[in-house]
N, C-alpha and C positions, 0 to 999 in steps of 0.2 A: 477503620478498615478502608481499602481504596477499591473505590467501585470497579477502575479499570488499570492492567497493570501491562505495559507493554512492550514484547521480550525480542529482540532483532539488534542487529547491528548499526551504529550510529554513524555518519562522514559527517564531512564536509564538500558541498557541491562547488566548483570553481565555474560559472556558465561563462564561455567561449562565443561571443557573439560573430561565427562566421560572416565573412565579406568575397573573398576572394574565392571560390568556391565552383565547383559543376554539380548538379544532380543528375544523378543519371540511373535507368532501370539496368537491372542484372537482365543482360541479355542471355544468360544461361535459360532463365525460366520464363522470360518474354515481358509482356504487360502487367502480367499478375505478380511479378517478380520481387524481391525487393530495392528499396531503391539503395543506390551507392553515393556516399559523399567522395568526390572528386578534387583532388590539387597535385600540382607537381612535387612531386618525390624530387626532396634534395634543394629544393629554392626555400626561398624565406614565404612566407605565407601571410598577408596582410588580416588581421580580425580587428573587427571593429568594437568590441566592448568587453571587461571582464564586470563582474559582478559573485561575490565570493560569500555563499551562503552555508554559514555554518546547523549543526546539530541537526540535519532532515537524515532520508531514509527511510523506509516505510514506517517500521515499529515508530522511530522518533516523530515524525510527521504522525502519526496517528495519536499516538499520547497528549502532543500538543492541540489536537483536534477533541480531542476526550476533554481538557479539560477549559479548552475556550466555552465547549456546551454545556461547562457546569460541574462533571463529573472531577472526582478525587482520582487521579492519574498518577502515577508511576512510569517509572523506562529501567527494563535490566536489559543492563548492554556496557562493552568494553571501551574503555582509552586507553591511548597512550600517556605516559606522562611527560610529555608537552604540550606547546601553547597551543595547536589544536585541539589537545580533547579541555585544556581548560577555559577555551572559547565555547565548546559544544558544550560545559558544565555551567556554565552564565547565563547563557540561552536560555538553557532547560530552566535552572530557578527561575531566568525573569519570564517565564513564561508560568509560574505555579509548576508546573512537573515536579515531583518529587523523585532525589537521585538517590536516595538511599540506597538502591541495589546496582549505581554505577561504578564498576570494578577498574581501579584506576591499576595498569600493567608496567612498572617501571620496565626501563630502557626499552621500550616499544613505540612504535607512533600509534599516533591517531588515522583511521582508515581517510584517505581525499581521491574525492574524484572528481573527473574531468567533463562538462557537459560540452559540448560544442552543439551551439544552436544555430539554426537555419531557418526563419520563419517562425510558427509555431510548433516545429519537430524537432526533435531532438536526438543525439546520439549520446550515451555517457561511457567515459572510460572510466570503469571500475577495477577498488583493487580491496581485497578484503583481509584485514591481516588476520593471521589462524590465534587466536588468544586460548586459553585454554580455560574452555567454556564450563562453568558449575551453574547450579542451580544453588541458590543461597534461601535459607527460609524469608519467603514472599506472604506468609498469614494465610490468607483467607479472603481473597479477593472477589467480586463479582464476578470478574471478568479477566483474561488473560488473554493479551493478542499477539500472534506468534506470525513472524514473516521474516523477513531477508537474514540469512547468515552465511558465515565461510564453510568451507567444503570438509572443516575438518569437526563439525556440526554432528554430527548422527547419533551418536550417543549422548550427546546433549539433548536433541529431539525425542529421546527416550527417557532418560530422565521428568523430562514433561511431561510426555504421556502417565507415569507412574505418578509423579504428584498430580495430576489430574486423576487418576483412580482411586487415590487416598484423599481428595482432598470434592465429593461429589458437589459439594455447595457452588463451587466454580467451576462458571463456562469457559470455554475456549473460544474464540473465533480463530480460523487461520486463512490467512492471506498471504500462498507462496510466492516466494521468490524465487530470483531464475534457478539459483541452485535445489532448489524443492521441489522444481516442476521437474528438470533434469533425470532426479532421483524418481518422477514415479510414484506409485503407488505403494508399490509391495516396502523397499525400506522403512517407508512411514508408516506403514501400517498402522499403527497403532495411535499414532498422533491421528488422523483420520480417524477411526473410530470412537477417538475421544471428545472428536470436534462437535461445538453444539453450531455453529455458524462457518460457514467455507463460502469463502470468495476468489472467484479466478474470471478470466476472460474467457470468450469461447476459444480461441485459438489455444492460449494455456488447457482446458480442459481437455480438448482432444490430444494435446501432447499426452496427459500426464492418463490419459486414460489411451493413446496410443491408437487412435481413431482417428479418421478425419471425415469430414463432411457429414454430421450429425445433427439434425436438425435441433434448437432449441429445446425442445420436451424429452426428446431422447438422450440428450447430453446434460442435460438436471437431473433424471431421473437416475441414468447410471451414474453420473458422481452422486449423487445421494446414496446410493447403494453399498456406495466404496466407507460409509458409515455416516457422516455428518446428517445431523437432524434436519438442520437447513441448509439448502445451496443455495447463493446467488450468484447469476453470472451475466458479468455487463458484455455488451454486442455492439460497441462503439457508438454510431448515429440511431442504432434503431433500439437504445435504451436497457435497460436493464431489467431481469427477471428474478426470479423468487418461488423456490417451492420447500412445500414443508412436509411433502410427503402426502397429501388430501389436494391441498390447493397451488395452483401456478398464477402470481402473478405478474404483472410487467408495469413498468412506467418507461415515460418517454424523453428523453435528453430535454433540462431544462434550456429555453432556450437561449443561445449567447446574447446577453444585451450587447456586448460590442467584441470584436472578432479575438481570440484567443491569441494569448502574445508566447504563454510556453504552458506546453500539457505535462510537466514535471509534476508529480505528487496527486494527480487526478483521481486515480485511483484508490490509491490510500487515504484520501478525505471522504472519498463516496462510502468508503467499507466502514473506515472508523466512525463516520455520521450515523453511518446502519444500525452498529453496536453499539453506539450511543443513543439513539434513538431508543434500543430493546432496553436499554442499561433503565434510563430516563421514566419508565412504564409505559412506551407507547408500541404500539403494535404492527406486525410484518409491513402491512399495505404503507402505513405514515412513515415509516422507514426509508422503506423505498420509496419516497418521494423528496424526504429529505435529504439523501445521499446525491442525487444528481446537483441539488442545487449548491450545495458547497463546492461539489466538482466545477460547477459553471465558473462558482467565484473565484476558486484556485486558478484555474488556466487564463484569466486575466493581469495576473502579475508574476513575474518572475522568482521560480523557487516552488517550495512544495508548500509554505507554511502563512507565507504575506496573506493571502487571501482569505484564509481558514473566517469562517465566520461563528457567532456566536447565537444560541437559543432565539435571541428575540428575532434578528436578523433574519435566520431560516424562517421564520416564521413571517414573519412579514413578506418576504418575497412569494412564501408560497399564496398567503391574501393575495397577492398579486398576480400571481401565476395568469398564463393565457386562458381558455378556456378550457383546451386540450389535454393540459397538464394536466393529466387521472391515470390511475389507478383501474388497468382491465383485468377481467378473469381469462385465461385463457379456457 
């Protein structure tokens, strides 16, 4: 049986090491704005480094992250049948991932995108081919982790929800993607209700609950409500939280041993460590401390998966931890 089985879309990342470049803020919304990457329209554009990392993705980067910490991992997700998805199917094996349930789609490609990176920020041009999504019998897993898919998705999100009602032994965690935040609440309904762990940012939460400026305890509490047992939702430098419906907790950004070179896959090692962590037998608060500190290690190398650490590793660093690094009640 595989402790964790994890269902989303797979690429290939091409990182774009911009050189020649402006930052500049959207003067539409002022200072608080977002920023714009700048070049001349129509000149050749000088970059300085490519670096071409195949089989990430959230689902895929999370799988890999499941089973560096020990865990029997899976990935259902599509290729095409060429040499990019049989790049991203090499990966996976030499990584332990099991691909049993990867659906190889003659005369299609493989999904690639494009990073262009600026410092430690990034932009990606995504592009996600529509494959024609099933659910295959997947057993009887612990765990099922559900995030980034294409748009022509929705009825595949319901088919999960239904083997999740048929199948109560396994949990859910979900970890939307952009297309998932997009959609809202009411579509998924029911993938949400099924969910036993839900992870989003606070910005993401307010989209998806159509809110904005909602203080921490009140944007847990209403996504909690929207069904998931547990919500956690990270808050960038002021760390991550956790409620279970009784108790709210928080940890604090482990801290960068040395300055972040790309925050690709950050996210998806904090959630997949989470769920590994519960997977593993250990509980909410140890979780949540374990989740930042993979994040720490991911954003010091480039890609979502180079960094990923392993059981002893998390553990040793948390021995080490500063003083500060705990675990509060709110």
């Amino acid at each position: 049986m595989n402790d964790f089985i994890a269902i989303g879309d797979i690429v290939i990342d091409a990182f774009i090491k911009l050189k020649d470049v402006r930052i500049d803020t959207d003067h539409d919304t002022g200072d608080q704005g977002m920023k714009e990457i700048c070049f001349r329209f129509g000149d050749k554009v000088e970059y300085e480094d490519l670096l071409v990392v195949p089989a990430v993705g959230n689902s895929s980067n999370a799988a890999v992250a499941a089973r560096r910490l020990g865990l029997k991992s899976a990935l259902v997700t599509n290729i095409g049948d060429d040499e990019h998805g049989r790049e991203d199917l090499r990966v996976l094996e030499n990584e332990g991932v099991k691909t049993d349930f990867v659906k190889v789609h003659e005369g299609m490609q493989s999904n690639y995108h494009y990073v262009l990176r600026y410092g430690a920020e990034r932009t990606i041009l995504v592009k996600h081919y529509e494959y024609p999504y099933k659910l295959e019998d997947i057993g009887n897993p612990k765990w099922i982790y559900l995030s980034s898919l294409a748009k022509n998705s929705i009825s595949y999100h319901h088919e999960i929800a239904s083997y999740l009602k048929t199948h109560p032994s396994t949990k859910l965690a979900f970890q939307p993607g952009t297309f998932q935040i997009e959609l809202g609440f009411e579509a998924l309904k029911d993938v949400y209700e099924e969910t036993e762990v839900f992870f989003c940012n606070v910005e993401e939460g307010e989209k998806i609950l159509g809110m904005n400026t909602l203080g921490i305890e009140e944007l847990l509490k209403r996504m909690r409500a929207l069904g998931p047992q547990i919500v956690v939702i990270t808050d960038g430098p002021k760390g991550a939280y956790a409620y279970d419906g009784q108790n709210i907790w928080s940890a604090p950004m482990y801290p960068d041993l040395t300055p972040p070179v790309d925050r690709t896959g950050a996210g998806d090692s904090f959630s997949a460590t989470f769920i590994s962590a519960l997977a593993l037998g250990y509980d909410i608060p140890t979780a949540l401390l374990w989740g930042p500190i993979n994040s720490m290690s991911v954003v010091r190398e480039i890609g979502a998966q180079k960094g990923l650490l392993n059981q002893e590793q998390i553990k040793k660093y948390l021995q080490e931890a500063p003083i500060d690094f705990k675990i509060r009640k709110l």
